[in-house]
Rosetta silent file (secondary structure, phi, psi, omega in degrees, C-alpha in Angstrom):
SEQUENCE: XXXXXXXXXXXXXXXXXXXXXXXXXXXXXXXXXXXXXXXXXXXXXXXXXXXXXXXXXXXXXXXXXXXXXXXXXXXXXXXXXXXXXXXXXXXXXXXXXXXXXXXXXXXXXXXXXXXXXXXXXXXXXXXXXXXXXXXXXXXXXXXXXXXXXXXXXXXXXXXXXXXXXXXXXXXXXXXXXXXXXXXXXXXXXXXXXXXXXXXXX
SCORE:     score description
SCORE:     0.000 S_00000001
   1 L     0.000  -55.800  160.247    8.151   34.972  -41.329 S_00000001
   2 H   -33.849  -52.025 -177.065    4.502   34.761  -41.023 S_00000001
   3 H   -86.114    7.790  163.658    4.262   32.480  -38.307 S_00000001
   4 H   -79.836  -47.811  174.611    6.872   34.783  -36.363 S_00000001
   5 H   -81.268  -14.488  173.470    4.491   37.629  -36.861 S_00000001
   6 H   -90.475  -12.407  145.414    1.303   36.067  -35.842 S_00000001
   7 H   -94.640   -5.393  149.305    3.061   35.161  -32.810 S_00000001
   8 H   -35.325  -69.151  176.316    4.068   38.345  -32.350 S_00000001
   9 H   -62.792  -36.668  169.604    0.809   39.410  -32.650 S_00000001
  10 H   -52.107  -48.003 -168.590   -0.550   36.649  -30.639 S_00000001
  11 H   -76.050  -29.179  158.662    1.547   37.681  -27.646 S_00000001
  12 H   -71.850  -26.892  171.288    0.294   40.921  -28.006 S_00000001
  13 H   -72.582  -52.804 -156.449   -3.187   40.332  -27.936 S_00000001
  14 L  -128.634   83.323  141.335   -3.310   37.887  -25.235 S_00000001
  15 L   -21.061  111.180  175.757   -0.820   38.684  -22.611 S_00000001
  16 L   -35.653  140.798 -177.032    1.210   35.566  -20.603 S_00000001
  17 L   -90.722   26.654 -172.081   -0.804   35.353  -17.413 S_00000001
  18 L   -97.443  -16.561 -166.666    2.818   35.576  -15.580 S_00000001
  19 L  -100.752  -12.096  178.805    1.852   39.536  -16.605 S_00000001
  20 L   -78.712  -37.187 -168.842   -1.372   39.248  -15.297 S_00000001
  21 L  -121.555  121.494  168.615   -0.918   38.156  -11.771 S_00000001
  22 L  -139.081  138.356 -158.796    1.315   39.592   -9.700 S_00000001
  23 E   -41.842  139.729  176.083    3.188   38.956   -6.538 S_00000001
  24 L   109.537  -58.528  163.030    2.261   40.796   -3.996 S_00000001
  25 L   -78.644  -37.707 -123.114   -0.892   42.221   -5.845 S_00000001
  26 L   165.325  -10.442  152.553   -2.726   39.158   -6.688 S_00000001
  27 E  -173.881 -167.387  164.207   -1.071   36.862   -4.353 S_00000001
  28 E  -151.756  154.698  156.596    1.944   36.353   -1.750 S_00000001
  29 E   -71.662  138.204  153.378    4.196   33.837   -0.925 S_00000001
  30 L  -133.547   73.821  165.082    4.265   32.064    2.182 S_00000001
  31 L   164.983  171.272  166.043    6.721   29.271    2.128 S_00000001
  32 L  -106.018  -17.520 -169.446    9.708   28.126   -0.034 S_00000001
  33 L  -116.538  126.427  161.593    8.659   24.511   -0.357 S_00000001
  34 L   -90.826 -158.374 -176.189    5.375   24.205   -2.349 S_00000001
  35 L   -93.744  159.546 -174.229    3.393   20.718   -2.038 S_00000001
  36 L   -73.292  -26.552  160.532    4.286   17.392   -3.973 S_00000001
  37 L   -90.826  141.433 -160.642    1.323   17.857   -5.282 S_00000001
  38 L   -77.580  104.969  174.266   -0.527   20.387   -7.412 S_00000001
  39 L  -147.981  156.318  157.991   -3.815   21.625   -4.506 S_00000001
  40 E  -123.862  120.146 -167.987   -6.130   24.692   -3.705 S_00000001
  41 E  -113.173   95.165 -174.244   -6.950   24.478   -0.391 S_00000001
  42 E   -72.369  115.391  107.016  -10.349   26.768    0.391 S_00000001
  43 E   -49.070  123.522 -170.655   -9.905   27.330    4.402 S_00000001
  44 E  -145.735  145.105  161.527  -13.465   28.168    5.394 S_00000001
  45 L  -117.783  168.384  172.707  -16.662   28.125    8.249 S_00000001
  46 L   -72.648  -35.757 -166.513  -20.088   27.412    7.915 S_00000001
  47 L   -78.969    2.192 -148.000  -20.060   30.233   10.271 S_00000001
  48 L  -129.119   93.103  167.457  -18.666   32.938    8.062 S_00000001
  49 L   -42.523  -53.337 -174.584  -20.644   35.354    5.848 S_00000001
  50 H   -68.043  -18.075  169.109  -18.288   35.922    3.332 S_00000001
  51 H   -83.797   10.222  159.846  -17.504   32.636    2.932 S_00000001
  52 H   -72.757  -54.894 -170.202  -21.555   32.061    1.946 S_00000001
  53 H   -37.545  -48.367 -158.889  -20.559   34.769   -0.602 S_00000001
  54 L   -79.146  -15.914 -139.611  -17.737   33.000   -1.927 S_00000001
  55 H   -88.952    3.967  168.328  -19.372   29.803   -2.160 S_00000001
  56 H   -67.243  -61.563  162.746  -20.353   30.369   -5.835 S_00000001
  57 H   -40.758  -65.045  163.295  -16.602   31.063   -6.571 S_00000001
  58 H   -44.664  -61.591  153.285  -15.403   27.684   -4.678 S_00000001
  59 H     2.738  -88.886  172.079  -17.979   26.164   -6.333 S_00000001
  60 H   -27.031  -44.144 -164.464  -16.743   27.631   -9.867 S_00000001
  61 H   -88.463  -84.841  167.476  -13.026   26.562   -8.787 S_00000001
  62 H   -15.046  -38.214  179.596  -13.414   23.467   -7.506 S_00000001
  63 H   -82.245  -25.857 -173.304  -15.518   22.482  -10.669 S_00000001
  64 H   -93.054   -9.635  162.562  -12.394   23.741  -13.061 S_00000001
  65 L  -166.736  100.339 -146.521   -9.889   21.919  -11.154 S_00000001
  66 L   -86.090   14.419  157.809  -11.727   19.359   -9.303 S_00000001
  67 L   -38.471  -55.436 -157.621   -8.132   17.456   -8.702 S_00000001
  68 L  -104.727  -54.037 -155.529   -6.790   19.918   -6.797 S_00000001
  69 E   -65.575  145.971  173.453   -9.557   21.762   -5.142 S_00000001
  70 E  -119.655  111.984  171.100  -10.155   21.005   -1.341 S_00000001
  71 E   -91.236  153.482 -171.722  -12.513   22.720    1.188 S_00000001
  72 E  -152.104  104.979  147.468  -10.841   22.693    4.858 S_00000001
  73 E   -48.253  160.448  169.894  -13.257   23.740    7.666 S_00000001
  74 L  -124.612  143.133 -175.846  -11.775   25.914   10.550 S_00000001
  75 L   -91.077  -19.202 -166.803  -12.623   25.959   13.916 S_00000001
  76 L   -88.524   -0.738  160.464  -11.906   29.309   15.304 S_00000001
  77 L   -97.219   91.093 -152.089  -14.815   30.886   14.378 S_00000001
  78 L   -75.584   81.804  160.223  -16.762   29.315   17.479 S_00000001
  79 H   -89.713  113.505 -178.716  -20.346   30.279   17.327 S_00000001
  80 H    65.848   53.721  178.875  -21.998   29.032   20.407 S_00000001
  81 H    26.423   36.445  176.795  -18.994   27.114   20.849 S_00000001
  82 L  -108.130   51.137 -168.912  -19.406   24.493   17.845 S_00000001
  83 H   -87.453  -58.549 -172.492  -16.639   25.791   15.864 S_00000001
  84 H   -72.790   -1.237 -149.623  -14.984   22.258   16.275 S_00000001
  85 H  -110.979  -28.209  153.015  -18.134   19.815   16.346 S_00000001
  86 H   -49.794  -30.880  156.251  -18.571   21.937   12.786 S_00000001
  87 H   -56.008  -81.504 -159.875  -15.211   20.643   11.764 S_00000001
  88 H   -63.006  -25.439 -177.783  -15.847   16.866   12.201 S_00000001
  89 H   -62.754   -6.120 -119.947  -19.448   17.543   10.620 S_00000001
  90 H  -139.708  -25.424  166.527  -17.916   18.849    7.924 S_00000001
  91 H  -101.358  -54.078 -157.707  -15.529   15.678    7.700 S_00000001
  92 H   -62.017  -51.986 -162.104  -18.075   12.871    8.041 S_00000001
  93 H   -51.468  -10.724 -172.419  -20.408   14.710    5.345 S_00000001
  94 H   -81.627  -49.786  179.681  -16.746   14.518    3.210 S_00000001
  95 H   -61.881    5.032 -168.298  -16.460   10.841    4.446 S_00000001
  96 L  -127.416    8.885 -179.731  -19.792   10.161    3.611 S_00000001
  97 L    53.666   21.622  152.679  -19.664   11.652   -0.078 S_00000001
  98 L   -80.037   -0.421 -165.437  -22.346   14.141    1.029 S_00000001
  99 H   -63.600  -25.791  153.493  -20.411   17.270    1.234 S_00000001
 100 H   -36.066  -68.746  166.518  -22.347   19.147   -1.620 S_00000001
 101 H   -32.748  -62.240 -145.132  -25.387   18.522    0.180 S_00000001
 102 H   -86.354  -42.265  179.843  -24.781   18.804    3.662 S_00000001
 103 H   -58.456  -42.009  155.607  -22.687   22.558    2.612 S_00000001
 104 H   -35.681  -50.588  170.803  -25.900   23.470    0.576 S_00000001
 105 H   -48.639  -84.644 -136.621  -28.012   22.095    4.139 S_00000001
 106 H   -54.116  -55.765 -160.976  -25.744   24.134    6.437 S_00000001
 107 H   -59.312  -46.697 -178.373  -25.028   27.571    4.382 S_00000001
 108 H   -47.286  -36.905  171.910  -29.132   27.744    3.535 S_00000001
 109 H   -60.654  -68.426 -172.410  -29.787   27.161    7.353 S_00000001
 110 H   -58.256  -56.278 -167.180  -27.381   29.749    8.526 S_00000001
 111 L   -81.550  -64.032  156.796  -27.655   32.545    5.879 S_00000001
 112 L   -11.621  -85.547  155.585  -30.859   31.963    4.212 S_00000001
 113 L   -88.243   14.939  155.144  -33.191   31.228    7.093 S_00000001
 114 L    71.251    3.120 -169.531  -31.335   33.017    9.374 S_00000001
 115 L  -112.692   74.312 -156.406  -31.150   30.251   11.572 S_00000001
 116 L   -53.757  164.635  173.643  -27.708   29.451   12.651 S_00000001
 117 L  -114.161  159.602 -156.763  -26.986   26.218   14.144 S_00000001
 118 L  -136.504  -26.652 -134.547  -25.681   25.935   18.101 S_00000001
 119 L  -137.649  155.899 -156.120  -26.875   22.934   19.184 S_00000001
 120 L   -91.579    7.258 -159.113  -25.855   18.842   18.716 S_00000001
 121 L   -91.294  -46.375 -173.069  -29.904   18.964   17.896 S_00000001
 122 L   -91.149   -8.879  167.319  -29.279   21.130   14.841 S_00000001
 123 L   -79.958  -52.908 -155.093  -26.342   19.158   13.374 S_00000001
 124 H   -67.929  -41.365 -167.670  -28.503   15.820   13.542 S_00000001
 125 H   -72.615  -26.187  163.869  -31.489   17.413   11.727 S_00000001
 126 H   -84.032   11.603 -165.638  -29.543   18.409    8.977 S_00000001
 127 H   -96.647  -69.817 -158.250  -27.632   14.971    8.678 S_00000001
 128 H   -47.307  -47.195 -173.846  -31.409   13.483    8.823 S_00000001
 129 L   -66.571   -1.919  151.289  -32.764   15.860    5.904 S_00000001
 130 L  -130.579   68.563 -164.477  -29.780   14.054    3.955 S_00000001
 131 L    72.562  -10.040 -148.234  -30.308   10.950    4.810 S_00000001
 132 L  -120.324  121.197  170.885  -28.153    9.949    7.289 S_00000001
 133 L   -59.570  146.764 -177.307  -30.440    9.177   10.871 S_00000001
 134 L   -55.116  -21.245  175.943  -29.777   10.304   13.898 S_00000001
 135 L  -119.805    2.378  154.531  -28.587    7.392   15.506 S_00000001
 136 L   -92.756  -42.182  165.351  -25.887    6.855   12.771 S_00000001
 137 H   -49.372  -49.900  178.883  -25.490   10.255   12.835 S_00000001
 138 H   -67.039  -31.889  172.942  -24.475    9.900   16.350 S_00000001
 139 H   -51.621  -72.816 -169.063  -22.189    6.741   15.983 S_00000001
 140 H   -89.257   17.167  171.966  -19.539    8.407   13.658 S_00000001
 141 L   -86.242    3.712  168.153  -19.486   12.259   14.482 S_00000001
 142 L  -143.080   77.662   44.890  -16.882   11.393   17.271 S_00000001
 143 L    31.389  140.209  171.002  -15.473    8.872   15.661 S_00000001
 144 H   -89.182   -6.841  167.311  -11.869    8.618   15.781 S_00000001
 145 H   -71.295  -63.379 -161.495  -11.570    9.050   11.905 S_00000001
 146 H   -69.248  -41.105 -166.426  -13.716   12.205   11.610 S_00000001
 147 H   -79.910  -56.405  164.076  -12.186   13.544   15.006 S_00000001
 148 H   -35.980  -34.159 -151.019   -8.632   12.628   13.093 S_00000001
 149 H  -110.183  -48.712  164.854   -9.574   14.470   10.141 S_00000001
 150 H   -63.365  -24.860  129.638  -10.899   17.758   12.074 S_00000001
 151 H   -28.718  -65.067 -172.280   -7.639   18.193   13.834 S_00000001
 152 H   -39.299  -61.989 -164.168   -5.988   17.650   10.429 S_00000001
 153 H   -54.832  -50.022  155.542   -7.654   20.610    9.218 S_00000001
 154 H   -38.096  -69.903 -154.506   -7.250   22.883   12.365 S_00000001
 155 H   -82.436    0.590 -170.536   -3.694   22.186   12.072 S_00000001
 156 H   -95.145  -15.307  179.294   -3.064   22.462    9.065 S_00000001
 157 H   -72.134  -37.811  176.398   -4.658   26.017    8.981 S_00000001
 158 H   -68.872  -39.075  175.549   -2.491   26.808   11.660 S_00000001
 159 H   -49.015  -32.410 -170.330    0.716   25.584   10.102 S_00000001
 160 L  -105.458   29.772 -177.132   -0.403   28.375    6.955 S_00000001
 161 L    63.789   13.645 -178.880   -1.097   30.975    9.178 S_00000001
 162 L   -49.132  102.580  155.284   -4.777   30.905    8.450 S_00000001
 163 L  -142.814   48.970 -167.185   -6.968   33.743   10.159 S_00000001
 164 L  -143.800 -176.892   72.485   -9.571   34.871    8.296 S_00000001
 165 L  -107.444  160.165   56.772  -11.607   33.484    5.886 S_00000001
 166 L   -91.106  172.894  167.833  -12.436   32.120    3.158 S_00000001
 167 L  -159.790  116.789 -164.426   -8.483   31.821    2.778 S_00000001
 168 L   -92.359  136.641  165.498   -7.272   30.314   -0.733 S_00000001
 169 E  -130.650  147.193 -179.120   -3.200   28.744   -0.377 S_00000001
 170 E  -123.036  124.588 -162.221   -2.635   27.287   -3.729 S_00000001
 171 L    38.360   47.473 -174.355    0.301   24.358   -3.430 S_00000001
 172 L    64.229  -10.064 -172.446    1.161   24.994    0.001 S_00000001
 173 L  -129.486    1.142 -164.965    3.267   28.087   -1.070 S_00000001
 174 E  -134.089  153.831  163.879    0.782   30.961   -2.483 S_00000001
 175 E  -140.631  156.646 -160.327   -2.025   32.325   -0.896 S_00000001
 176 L  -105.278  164.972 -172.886   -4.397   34.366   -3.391 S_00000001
 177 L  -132.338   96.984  179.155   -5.245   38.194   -1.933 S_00000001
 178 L   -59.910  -27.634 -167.980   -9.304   38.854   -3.212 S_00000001
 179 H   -65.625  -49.764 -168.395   -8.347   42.240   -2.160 S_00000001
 180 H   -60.012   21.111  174.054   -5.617   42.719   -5.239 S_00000001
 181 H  -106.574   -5.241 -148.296   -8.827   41.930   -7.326 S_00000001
 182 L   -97.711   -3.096 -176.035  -11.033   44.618   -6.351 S_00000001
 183 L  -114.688    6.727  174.340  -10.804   46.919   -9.631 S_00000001
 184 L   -80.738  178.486 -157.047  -11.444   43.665  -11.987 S_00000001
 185 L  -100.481  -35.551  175.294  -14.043   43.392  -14.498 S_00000001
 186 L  -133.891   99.424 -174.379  -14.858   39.805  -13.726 S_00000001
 187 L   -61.990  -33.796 -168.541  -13.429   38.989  -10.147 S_00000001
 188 H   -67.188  -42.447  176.650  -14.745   35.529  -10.221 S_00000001
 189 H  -112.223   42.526  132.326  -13.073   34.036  -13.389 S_00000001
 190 H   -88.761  -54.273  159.430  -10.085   36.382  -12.659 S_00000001
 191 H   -14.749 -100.891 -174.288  -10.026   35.034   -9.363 S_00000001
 192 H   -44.016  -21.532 -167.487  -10.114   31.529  -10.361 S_00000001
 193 H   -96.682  -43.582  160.830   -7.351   31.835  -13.358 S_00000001
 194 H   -37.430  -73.403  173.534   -5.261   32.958  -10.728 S_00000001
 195 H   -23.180  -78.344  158.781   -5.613   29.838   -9.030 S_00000001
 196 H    -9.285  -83.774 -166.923   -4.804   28.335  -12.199 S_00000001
 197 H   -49.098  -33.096  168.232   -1.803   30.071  -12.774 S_00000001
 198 H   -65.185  -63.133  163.249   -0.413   29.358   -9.321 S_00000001
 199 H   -18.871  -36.823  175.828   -1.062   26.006   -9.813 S_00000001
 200 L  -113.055   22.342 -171.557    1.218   25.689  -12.596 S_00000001
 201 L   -93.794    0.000    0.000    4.031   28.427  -11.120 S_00000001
């Protein structure tokens, strides 16, 4: 009898997060078939205030479920028409197990110091300031792997309807709404428990 009322009591106190989050509100579907796999897929630009904004929150996610989490440049925000040559940068630093860096490099350039990058001048110097030279730099940024892999991304954005960002789809079948968020008390670890929760729906 006891342990019927303390979960009684349990359930009241901490509410099922199926009560928390709710369709519509806090996310939507878009598909019927999730992924074989369990993923949170951050669509994102370099190019894209809010997704500087955010980049604490990816950050945050990405560290609690570093399995799953993914960043996926986009291409369509073209500034000075490197929207795609930002996609393959954006794969070699992932092929090159710099991507911490190189996002840290990029967002710090653009937002920070105000100094966006335009030019195939302004990709190489931030490659060089993490190591990677200028004339290596140049070998694999057309690459057919990294040019494979920037396509990937593109299409795959397209495939979820991606046209905004940042834009979270959690297992191919959910996409989180930041907006249904906007009266919480801690958006960021609401935010993210959402993820969660999708993760396991």
């Amino acid at each position: 009898m006891k342990k019927m009322l303390f979960a009684v009591l349990a359930l009241m106190m901490f509410p099922a997060a199926a009560q928390q989050f709710e369709e519509g509100v806090h996310y939507e579907v878009i598909a019927e078939q999730g992924t074989e796999k369990p993923e949170i897929k951050e669509f994102f630009s370099f190019f894209c205030g809010a997704c500087y904004r955010f980049e604490p929150i990816a950050q945050a996610m990405s560290a609690e479920y570093p399995e799953a989490f993914e960043k996926s440049h986009v291409s369509f925000i073209n500034y000075k028409g490197q929207g795609m040559m930002m996609n393959q940068a954006w794969a070699l630093a992932e092929q090159l197990d710099k991507d911490k860096e190189i996002a840290a490099a990029i967002f710090q350039r653009n937002f920070v110091q105000n100094n966006m990058i335009g030019s195939m001048e302004d990709f190489e110097a931030v490659f060089a300031t993490n190591g990677v030279s200028k004339e290596d730099f140049n070998k694999m940024i057309n690459s057919f792997a990294v040019r494979g892999m920037a396509n990937k991304m593109d299409r795959e954005a397209a495939n979820y309807g991606v046209n905004s960002t940042p834009t979270f789809i959690v297992n191919g079948k959910y996409r989180l709404l930041p907006q249904g968020f906007s009266e919480s008390e801690n958006f960021a670890d609401d935010f993210i428990a959402a993820a969660g929760y999708l993760l396991e729906k």
